[in-house]
ZAFIKOL-522754 format. One record per residue (C-alpha): residue in three letters; x, y, z. Coordinates in steps of 0.25 Angstrom, whole numbers. Each point is the difference from the previous one (the first is absolute). Example, Ala and Ser with C-alpha at 12.3 -4.5 7.8 and 13.67 -1.06 7.14 Angstrom:
residu,c1,c2,c3
ala,49,-18,31 $
ser,6,14,-2 $
END
This chain:
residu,c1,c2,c3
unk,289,276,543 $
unk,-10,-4,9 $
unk,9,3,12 $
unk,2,13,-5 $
unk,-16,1,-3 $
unk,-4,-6,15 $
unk,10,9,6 $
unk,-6,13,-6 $
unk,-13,-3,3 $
unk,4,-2,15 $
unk,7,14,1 $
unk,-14,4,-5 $
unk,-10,-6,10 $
unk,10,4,10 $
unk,-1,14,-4 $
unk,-15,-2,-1 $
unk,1,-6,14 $
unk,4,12,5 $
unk,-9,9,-6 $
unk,-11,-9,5 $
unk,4,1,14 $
unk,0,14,-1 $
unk,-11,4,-6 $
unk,-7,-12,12 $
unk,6,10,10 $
unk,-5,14,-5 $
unk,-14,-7,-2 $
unk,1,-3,15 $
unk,6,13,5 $
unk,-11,6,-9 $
unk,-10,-8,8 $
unk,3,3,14 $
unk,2,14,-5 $
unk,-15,0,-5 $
unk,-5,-4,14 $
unk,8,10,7 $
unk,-4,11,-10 $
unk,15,2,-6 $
unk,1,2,-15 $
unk,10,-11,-4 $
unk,-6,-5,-14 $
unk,-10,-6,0 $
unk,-7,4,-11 $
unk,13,2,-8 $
unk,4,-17,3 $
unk,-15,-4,-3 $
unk,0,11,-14 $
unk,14,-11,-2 $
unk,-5,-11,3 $
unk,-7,-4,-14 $
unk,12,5,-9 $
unk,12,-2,8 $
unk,-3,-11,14 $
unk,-8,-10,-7 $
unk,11,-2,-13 $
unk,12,0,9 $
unk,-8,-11,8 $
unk,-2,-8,-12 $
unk,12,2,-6 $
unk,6,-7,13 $
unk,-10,-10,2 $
unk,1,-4,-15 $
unk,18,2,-1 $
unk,-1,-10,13 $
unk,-6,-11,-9 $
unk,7,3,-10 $
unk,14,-3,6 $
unk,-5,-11,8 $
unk,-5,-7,-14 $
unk,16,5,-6 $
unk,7,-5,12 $
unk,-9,-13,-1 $
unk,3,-1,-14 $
unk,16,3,1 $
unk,1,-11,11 $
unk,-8,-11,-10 $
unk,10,4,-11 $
unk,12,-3,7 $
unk,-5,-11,9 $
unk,-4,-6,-16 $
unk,15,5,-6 $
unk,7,-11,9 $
END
């Protein structure tokens, strides 16, 4: 069970990975767009930032913990079953 639990939560953050990464990119595509006066978002990532960018991060930062603390708790389980 926790197998299964540890291995859905890491299809997740890798998912959510992802997502980061991109939305990392856009922000700096949108950046250097700013500077050479292209319109390539910026004001659409920043109107995202609060609802969508800042969850995602803290869902990752916060499933990272959370399978470190289930793999640390599933080694200590069968380290003690022996």
């Amino acid at each position: 069970m926790i197998a299964k639990i540890s291995n859905l939560i890491n299809n997740l953050l890798t998912a959510n990975v992802f997502f980061v990464i991109f939305s990392f990119v856009w922000f700096l595509i949108a950046i250097v767009g700013k500077y050479l006066h292209l319109p390539f978002g910026l004001l659409v990532w920043q109107s995202l930032w609060q609802p969508l960018f800042l969850p995602a991060i803290s869902v990752l930062m916060g499933g990272a913990i959370l399978s470190g603390t289930i793999s640390y708790v599933s080694k200590s389980l069968d380290r003690s079953s022996f």
